[in-house]
C-alpha positions as a Markdown table, in Angstrom:
| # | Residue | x | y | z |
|---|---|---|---|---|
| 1 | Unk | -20.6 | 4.8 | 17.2 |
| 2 | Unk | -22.2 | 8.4 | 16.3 |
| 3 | Unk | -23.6 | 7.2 | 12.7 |
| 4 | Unk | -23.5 | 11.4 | 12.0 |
| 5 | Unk | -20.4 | 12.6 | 12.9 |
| 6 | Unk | -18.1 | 14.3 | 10.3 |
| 7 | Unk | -15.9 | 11.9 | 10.0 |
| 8 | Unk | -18.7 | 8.8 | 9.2 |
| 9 | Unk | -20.6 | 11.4 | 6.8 |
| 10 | Unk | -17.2 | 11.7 | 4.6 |
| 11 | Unk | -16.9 | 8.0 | 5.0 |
| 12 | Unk | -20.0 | 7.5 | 3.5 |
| 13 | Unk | -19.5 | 10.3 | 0.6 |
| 14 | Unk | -15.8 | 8.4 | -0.4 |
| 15 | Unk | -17.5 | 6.2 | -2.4 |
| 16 | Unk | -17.7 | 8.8 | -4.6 |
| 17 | Unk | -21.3 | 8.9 | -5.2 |
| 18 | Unk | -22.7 | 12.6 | -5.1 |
| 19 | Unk | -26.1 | 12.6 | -2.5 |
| 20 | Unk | -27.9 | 15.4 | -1.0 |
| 21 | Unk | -28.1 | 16.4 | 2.2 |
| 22 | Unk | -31.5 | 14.7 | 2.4 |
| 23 | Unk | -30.0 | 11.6 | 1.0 |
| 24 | Unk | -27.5 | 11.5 | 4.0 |
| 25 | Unk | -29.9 | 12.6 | 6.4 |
| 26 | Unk | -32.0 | 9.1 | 5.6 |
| 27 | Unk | -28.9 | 7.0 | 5.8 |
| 28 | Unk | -27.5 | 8.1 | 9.0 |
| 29 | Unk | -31.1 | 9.4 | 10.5 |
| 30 | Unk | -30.0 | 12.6 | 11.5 |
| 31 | Unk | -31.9 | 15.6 | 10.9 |
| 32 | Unk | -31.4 | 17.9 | 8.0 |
| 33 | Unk | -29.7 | 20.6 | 10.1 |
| 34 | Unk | -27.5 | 18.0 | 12.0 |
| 35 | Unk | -26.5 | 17.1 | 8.5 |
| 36 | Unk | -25.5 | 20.4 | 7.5 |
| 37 | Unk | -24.0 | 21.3 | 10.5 |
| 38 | Unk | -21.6 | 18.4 | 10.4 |
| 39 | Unk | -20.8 | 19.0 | 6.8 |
| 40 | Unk | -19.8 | 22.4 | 7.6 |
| 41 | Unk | -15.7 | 21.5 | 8.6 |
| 42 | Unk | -15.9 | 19.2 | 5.9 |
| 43 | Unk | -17.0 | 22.3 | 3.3 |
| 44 | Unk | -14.4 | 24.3 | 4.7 |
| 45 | Unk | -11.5 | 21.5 | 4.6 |
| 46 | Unk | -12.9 | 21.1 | 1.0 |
| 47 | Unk | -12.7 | 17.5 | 1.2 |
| 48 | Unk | -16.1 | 17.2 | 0.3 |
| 49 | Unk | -17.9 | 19.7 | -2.3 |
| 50 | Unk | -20.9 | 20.6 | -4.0 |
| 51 | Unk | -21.8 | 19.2 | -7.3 |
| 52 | Unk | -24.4 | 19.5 | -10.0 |
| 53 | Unk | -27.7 | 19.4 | -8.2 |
| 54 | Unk | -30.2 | 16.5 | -8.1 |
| 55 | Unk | -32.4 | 16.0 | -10.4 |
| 56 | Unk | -36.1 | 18.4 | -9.8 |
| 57 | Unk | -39.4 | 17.2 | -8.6 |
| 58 | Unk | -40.9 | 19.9 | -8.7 |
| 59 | Unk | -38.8 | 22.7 | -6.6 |
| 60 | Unk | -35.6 | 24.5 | -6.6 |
| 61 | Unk | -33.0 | 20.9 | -7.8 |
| 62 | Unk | -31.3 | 20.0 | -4.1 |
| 63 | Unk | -27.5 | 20.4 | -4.0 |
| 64 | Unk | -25.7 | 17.0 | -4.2 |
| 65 | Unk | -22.2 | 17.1 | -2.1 |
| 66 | Unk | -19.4 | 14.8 | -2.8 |
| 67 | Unk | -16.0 | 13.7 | -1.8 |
| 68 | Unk | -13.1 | 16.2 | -3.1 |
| 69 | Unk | -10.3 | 13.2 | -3.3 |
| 70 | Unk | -8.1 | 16.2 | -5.1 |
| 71 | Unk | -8.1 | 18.3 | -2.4 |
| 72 | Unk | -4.9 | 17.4 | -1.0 |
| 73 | Unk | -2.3 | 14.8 | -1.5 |
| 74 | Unk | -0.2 | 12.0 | -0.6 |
| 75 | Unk | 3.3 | 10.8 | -1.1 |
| 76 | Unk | 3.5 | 7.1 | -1.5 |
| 77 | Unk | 6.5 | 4.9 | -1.9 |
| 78 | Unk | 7.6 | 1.5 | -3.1 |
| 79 | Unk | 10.9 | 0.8 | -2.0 |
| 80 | Unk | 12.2 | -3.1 | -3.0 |
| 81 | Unk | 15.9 | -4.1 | -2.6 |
| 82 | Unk | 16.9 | -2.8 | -5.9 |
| 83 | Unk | 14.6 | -0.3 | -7.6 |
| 84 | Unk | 12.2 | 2.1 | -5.8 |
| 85 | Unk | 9.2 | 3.7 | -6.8 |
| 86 | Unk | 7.8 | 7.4 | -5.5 |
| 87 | Unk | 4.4 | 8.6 | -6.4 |
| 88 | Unk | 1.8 | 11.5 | -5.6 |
| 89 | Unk | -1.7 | 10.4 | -5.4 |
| 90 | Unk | -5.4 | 12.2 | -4.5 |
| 91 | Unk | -7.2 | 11.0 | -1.6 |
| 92 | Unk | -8.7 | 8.1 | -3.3 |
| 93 | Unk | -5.1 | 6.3 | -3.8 |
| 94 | Unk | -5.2 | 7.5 | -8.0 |
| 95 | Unk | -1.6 | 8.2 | -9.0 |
| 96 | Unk | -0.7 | 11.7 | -10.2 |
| 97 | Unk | 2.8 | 11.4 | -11.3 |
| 98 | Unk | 5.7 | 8.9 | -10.6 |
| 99 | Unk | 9.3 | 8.2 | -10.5 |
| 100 | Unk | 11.0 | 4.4 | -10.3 |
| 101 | Unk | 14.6 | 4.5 | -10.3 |
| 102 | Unk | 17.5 | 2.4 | -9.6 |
| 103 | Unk | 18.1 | 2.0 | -5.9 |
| 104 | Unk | 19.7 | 0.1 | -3.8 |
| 105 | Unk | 18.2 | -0.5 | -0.2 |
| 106 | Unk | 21.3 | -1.6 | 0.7 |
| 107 | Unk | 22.8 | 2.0 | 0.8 |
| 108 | Unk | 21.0 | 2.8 | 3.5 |
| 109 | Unk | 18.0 | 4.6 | 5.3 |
| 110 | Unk | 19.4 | 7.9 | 5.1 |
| 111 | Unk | 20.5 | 7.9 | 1.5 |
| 112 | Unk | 16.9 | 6.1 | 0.7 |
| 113 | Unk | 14.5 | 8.4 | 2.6 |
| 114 | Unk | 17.0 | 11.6 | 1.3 |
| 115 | Unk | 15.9 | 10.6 | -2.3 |
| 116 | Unk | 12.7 | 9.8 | -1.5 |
| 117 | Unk | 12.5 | 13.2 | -0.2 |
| 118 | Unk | 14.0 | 14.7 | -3.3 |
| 119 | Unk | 11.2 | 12.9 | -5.9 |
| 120 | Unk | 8.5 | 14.2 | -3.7 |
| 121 | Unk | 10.1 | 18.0 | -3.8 |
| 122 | Unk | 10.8 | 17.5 | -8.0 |
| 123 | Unk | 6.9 | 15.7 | -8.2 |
| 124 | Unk | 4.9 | 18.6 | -6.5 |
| 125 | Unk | 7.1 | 21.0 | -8.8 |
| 126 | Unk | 5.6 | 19.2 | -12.0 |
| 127 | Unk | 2.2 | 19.6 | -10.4 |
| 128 | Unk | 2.8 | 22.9 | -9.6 |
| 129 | Unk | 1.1 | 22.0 | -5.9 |
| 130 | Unk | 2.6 | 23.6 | -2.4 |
| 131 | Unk | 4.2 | 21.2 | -0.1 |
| 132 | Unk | 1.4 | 22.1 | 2.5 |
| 133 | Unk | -1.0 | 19.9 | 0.0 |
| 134 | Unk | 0.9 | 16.6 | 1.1 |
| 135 | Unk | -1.1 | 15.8 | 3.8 |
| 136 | Unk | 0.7 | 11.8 | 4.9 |
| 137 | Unk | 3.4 | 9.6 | 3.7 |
| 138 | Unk | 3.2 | 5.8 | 3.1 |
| 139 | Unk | 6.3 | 3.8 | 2.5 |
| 140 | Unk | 6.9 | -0.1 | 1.8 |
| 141 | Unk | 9.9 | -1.4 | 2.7 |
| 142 | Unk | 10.8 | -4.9 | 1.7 |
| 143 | Unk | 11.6 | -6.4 | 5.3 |
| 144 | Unk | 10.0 | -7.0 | 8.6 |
| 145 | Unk | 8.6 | -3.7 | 10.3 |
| 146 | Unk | 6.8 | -3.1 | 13.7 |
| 147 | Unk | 4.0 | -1.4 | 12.0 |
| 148 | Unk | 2.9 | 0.5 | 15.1 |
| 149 | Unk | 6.4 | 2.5 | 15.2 |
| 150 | Unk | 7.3 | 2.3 | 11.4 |
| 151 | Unk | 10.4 | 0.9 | 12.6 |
| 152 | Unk | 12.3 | -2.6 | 10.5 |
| 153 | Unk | 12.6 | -5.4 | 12.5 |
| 154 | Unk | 15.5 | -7.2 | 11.5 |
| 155 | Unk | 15.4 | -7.1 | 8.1 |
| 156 | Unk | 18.2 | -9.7 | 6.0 |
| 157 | Unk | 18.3 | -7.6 | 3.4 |
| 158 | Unk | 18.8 | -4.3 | 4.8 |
| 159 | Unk | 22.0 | -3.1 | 6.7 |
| 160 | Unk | 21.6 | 0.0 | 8.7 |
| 161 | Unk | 17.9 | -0.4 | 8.3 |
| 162 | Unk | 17.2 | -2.2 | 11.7 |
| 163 | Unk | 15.8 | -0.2 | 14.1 |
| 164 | Unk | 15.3 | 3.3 | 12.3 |
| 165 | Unk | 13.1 | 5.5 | 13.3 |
| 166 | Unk | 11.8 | 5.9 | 9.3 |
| 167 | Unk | 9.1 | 8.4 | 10.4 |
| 168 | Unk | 10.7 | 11.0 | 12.6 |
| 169 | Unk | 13.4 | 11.2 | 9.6 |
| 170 | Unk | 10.6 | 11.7 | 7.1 |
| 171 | Unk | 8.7 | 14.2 | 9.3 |
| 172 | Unk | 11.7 | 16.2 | 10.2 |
| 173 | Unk | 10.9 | 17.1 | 6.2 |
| 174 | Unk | 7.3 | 17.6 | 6.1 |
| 175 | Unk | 6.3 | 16.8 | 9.2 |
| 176 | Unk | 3.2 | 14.8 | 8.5 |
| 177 | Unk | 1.9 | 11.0 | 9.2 |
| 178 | Unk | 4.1 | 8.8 | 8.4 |
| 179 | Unk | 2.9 | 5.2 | 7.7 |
| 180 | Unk | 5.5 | 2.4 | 6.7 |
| 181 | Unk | 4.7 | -1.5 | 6.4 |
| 182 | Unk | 6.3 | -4.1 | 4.8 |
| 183 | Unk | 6.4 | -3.4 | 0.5 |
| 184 | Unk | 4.0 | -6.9 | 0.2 |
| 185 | Unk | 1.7 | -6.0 | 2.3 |
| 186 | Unk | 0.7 | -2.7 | 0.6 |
| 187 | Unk | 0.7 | -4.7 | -3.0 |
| 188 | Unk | -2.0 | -7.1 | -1.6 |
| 189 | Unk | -3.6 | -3.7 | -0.3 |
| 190 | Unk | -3.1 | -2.0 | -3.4 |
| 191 | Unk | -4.3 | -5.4 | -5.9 |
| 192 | Unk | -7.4 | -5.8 | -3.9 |
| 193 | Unk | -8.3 | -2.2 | -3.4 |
| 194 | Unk | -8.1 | -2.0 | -7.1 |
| 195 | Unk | -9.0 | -5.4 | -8.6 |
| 196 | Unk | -10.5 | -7.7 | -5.9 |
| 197 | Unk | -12.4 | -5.2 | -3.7 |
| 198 | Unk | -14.7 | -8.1 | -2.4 |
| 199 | Unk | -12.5 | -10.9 | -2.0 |
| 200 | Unk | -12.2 | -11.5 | 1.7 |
| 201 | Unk | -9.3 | -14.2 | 1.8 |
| 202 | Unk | -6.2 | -13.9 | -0.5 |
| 203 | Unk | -2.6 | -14.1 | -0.2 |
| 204 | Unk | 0.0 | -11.9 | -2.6 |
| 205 | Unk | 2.9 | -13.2 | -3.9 |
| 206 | Unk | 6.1 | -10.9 | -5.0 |
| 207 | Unk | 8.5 | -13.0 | -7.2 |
| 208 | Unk | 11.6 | -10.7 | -7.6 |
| 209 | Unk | 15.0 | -10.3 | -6.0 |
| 210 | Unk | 13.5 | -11.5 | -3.0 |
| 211 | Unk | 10.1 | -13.7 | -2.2 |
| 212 | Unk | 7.4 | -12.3 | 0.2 |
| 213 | Unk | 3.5 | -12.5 | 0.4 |
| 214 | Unk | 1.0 | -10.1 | 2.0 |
| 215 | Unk | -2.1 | -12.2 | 3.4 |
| 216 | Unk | -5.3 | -11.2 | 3.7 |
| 217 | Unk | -7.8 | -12.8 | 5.8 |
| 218 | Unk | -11.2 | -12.4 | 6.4 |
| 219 | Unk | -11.0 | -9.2 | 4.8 |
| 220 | Unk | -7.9 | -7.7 | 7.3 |
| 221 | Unk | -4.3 | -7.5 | 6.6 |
| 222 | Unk | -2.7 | -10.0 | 9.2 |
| 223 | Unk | 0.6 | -8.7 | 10.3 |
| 224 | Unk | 1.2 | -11.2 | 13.0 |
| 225 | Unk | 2.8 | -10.5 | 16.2 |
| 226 | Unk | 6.1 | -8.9 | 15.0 |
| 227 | Unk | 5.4 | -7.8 | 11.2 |
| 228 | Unk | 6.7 | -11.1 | 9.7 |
| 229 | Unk | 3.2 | -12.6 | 8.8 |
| 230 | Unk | 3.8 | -13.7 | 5.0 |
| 231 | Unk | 7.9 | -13.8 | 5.2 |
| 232 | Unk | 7.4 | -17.0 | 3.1 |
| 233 | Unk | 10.8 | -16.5 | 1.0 |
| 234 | Unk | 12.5 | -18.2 | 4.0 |
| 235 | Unk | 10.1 | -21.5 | 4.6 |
| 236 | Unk | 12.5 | -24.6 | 3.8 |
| 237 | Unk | 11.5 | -26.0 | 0.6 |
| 238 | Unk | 12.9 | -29.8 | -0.3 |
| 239 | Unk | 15.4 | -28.5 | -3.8 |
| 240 | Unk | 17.1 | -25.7 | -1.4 |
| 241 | Unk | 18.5 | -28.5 | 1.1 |
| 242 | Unk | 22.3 | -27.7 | 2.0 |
| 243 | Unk | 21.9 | -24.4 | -0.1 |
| 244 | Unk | 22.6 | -21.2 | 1.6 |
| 245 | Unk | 20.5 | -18.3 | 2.1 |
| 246 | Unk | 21.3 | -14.6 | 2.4 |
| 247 | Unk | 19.8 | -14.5 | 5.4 |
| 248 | Unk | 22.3 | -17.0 | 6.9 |
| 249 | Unk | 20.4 | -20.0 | 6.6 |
| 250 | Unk | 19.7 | -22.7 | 4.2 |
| 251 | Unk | 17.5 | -24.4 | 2.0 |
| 252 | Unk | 15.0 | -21.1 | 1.9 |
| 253 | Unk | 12.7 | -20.9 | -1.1 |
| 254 | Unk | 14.4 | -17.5 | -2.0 |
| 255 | Unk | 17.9 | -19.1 | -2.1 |
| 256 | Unk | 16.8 | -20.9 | -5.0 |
| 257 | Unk | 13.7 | -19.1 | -6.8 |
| 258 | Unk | 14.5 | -15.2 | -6.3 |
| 259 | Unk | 15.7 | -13.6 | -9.1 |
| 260 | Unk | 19.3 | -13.6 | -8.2 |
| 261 | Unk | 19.2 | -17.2 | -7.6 |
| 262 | Unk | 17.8 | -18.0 | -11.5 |
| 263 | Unk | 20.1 | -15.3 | -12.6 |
| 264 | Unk | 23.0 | -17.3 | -11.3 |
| 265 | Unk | 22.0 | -20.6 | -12.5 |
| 266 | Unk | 21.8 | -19.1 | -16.1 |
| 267 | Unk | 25.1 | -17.8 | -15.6 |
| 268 | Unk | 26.5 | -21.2 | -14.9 |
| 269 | Unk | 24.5 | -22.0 | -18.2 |
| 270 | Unk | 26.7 | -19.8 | -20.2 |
| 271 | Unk | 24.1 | -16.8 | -20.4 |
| 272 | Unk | 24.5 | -13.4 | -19.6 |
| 273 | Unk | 22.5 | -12.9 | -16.9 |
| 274 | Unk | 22.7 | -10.7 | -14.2 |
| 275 | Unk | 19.4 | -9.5 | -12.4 |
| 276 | Unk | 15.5 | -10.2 | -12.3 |
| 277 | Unk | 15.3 | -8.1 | -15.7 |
| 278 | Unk | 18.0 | -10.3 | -18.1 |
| 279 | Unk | 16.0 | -13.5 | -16.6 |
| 280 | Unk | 12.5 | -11.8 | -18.1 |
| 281 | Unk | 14.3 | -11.2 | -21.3 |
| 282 | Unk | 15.7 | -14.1 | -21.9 |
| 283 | Unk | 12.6 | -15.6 | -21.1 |
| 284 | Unk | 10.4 | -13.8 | -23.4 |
| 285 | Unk | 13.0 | -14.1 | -26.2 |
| 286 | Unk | 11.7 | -17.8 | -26.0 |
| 287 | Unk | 15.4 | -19.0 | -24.6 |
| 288 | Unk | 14.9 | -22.8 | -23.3 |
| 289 | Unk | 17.4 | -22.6 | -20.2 |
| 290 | Unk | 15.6 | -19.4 | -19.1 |
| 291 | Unk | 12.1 | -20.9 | -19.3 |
| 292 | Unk | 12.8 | -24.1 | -17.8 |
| 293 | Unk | 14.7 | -22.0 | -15.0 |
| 294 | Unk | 11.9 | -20.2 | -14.4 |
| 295 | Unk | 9.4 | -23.0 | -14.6 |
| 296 | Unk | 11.1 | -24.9 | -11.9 |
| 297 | Unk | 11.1 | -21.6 | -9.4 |
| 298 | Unk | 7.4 | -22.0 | -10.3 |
| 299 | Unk | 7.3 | -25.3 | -9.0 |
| 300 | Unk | 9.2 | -24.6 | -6.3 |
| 301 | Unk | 6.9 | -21.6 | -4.9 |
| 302 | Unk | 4.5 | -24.1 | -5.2 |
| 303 | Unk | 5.8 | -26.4 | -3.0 |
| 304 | Unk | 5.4 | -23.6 | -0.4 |
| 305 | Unk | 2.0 | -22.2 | -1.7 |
| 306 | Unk | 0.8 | -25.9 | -0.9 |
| 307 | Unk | 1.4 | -25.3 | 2.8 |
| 308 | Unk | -0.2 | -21.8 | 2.6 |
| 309 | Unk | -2.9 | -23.2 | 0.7 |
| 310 | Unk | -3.7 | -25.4 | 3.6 |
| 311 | Unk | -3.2 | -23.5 | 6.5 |
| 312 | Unk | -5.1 | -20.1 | 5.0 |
| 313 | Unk | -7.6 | -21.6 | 2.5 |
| 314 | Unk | -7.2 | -18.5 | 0.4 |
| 315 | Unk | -9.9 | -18.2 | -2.3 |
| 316 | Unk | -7.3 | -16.1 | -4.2 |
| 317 | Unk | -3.4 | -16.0 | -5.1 |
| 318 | Unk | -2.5 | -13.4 | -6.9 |
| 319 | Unk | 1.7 | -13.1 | -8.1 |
| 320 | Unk | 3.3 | -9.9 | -8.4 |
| 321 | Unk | 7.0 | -8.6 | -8.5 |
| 322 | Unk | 9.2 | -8.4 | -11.5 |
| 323 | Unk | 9.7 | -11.8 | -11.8 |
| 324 | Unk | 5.7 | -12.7 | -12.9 |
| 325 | Unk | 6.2 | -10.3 | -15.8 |
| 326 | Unk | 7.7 | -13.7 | -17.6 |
| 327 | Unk | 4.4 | -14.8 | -17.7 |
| 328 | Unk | 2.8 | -18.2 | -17.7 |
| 329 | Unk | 6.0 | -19.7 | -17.3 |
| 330 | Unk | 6.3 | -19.2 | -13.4 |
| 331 | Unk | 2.4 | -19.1 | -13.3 |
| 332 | Unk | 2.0 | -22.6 | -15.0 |
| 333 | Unk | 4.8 | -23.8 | -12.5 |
| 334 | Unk | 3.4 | -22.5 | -9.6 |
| 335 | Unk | -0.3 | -23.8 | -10.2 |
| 336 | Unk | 1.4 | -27.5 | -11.2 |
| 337 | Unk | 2.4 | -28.1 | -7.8 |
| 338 | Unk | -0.7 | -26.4 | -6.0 |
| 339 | Unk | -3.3 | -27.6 | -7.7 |
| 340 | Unk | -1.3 | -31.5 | -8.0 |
| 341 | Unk | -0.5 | -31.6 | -4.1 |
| 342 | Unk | -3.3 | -29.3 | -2.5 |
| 343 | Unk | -6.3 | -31.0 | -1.4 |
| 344 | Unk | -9.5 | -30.9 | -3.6 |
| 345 | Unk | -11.8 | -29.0 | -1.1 |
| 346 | Unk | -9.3 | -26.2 | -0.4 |
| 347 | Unk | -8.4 | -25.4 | -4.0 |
| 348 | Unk | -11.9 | -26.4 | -5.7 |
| 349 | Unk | -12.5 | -22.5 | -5.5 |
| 350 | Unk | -8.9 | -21.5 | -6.0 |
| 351 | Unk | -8.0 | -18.7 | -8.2 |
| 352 | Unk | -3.9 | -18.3 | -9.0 |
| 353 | Unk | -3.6 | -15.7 | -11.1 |
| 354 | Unk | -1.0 | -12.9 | -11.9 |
| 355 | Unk | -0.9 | -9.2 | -10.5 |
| 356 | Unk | -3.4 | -6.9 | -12.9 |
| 357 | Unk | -2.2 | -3.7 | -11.2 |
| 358 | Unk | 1.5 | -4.7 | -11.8 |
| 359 | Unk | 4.1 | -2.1 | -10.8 |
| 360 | Unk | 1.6 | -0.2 | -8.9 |
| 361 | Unk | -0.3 | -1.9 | -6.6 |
| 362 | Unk | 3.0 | -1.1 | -4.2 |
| 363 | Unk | 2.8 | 3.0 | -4.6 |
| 364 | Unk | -1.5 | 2.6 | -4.6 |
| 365 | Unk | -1.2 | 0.4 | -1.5 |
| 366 | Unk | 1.0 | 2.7 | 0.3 |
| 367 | Unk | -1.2 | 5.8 | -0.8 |
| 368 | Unk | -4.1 | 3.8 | 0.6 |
| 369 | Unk | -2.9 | 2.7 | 4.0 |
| 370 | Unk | -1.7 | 6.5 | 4.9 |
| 371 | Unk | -5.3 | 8.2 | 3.2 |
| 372 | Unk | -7.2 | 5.2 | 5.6 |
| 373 | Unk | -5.0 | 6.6 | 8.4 |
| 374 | Unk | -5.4 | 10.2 | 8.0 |
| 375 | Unk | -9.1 | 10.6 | 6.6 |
| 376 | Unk | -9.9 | 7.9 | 9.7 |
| 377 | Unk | -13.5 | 8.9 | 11.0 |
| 378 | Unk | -11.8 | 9.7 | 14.4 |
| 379 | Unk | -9.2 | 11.7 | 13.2 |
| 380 | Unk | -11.6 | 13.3 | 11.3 |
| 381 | Unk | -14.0 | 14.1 | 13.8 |
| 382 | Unk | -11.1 | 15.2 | 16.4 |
| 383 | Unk | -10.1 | 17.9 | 13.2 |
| 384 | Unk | -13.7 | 19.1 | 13.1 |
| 385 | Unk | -13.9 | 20.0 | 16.4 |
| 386 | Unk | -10.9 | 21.9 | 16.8 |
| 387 | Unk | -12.2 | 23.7 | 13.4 |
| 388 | Unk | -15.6 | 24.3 | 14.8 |
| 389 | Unk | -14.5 | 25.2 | 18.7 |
| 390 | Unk | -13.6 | 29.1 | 17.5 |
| 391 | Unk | -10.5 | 28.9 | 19.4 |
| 392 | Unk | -6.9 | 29.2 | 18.2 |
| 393 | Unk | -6.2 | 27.6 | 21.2 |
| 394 | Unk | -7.6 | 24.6 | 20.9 |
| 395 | Unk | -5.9 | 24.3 | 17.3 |
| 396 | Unk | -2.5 | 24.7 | 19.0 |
| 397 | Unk | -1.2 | 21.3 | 19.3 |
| 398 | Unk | 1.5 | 21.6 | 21.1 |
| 399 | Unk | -0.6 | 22.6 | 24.2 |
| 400 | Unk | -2.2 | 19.5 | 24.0 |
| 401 | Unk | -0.6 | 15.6 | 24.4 |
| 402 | Unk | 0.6 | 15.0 | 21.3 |
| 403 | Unk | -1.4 | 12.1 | 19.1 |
| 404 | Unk | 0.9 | 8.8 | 18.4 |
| 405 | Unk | 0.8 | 10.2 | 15.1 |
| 406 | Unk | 0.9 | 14.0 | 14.6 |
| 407 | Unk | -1.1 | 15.6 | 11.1 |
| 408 | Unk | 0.1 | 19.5 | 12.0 |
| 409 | Unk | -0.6 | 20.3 | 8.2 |
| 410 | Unk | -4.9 | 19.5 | 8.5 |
| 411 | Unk | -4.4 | 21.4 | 11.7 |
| 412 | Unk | -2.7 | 24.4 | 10.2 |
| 413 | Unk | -5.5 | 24.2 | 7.3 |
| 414 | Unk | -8.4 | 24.5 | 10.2 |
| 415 | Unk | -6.1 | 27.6 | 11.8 |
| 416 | Unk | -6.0 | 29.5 | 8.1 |
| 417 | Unk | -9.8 | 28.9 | 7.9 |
| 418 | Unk | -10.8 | 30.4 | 11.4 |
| 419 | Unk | -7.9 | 33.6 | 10.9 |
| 420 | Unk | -9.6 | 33.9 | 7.3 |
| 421 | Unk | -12.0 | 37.5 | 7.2 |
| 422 | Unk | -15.3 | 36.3 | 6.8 |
């Protein structure tokens, strides 16, 4: 791989650390003037910039250059079964503004992606940023999706969902990259980006109206061969038997330890509770039924972390979704069964611990997979050539094949800087 192209030198500079062009020239071992000359579309993109100079020995103090993460934005959403979050981030995933609301993915993908649509419009208004400036889209949907198309697979909880092409809709609004995963996989993207950078083998749990992990494995995301890697709320545990599932089947884990599940047991209790939110409350009000309720979910996710546990040997289980904000009630539950029924090697090293980014690791792991996409080296190096050929011809894409995944808007950014007087 070409160690000097734009695309690796801006790789290098996202770190965030300001260096000279010496300083990149000795880590990539290019020449001083193949440095500059490779930094030139990345000046004029203004994703990198110059900063306070170096510090002197003895000369004129050597510009230091680093990465611009605000020079352009993305829109990144969290979309669960009930509620749905939409945030603007910069280019290093940190969130600008936000918007979680009430919604029901069960009203389908138009109504969804129109008001997805909508926050993004009213959230560059309070920034007082063009549309132009959103440069990709992430979205997490919580179901099964084809990851190379965007498209759900079959998701249980979805109706209308299956099938959709959820990036053409998207781009026929801003017609940029449009990245869409499952809404677990982008919370383990977005916990470990932002608390456990270095951990190489973890799984993510989301404990809310439904039950899902995102597992990470020797560092990578696994997928598996469909998108349904980590679809754990529908493993058969042994307290679900004859109970049935939404999905049409029973004795699944969700069936008895989602959120509607405890809600409904509650009920049944006498309580008044409807949703994920009235279980946390009751919880936290220190309410008996509602703790031993949730303790036993704990328990029973447990039971299905034990099989995880042994066929992944994560170092690391972190739980996230709104049902963890009750706290060491599900967590002591959960770690009771792993750590009683787990064998001693795999969870000597075993961390179970509960989500530290919270509500946002979904809307930062969304911002993260589209910013990894669109800032890739080779997409980056494909940009700086078009900028650097001189010809509006070449920046034209529509007279070329069109990439699986078009970015007109960094295209029409290199046009405007080659029409721009000099």
């Amino acid at each position: 791989m070409d160690n000097g192209g734009p695309g690796e030198l801006l790789q290098i500079l996202r770190d965030g650390q300001p260096r000279t062009r010496a300083d990149l020239a000795g880590t990539t071992g290019l020449g001083r003037a193949a440095v500059s000359s490779r930094l030139e579309p990345l000046l004029k993109l203004e994703l990198v910039i110059p900063v306070s100079g170096a510090p002197s020995t003895g000369g004129r103090p050597s510009a230091r250059l680093a990465f611009n993460p605000g020079a352009k934005l993305v829109a990144a959403a969290d979309v669960g079964a009930t509620h749905a979050t939409v945030a603007l981030t910069d280019l290093s995933g940190a969130v600008l503004v936000e918007t979680t609301e009430r919604m029901e993915i069960s009203c389908g993908p138009e109504t969804v992606l129109d008001w997805l649509l909508t926050m993004v419009n009213g959230h560059l208004k309070v920034l007082e940023r063009p549309t132009a400036d959103v440069i990709a889209v992430g979205i997490g949907l919580p179901g099964p999706v084809e990851h190379s198309t965007g498209k759900p697979t079959s998701p249980p909880i979805m109706p209308g969902w299956d099938g959709f092409d959820v990036p053409a809709y998207i781009q026929q609004t801003l017609g940029v990259p449009v990245l869409v995963d499952n809404d677990v996989n982008l919370m383990a993207l977005g916990e470990r980006a932002t608390r456990w950078p270095n951990e190489e083998n973890m799984i993510f749990l989301k404990v809310a109206t439904g039950i899902g992990s995102g597992v990470v494995s020797g560092g990578e995301l696994q997928r598996g061969a469909a998108g349904v890697a980590g679809d754990v709320g529908h493993i058969a545990v042994s307290r679900g038997a004859g109970i049935l599932c939404r999905c049409g089947k029973s004795a699944c884990l969700e069936a008895i330890a989602g959120a509607p599940a405890i809600a409904a047991q509650l009920r049944e209790n006498g309580l008044g509770a409807t949703n994920g939110s009235d279980v946390v409350s009751l919880v936290r009000s220190g309410n008996p039924a509602a703790i031993q309720a949730v303790r036993q979910a704990g328990r029973d996710i447990g039971e299905m972390l034990n099989m995880c546990v042994s066929f992944i040997n994560p170092s690391l289980i972190v739980v996230g979704g709104s049902l963890a904000q009750s706290g060491e009630h599900l967590m002591a539950g959960i770690r009771e069964t792993v750590y009683a029924r787990s064998t001693p090697l795999a969870t000597q090293h075993l961390n179970i611990t509960q989500s530290a980014t919270g509500p946002e690791a979904g809307v930062v792991g969304a911002s993260i997979l589209a910013v990894e996409h669109v800032l890739s080296p080779h997409r980056v190096n494909q940009l700086a050539t078009r900028l650097l050929s001189g010809g509006k011809e070449n920046i034209n894409r529509q007279e070329e094949p069109a990439p699986p995944t078009p970015w007109p808007l960094l295209e029409a950014m290199a046009k405007q800087l080659q029409d721009a007087p000099t």
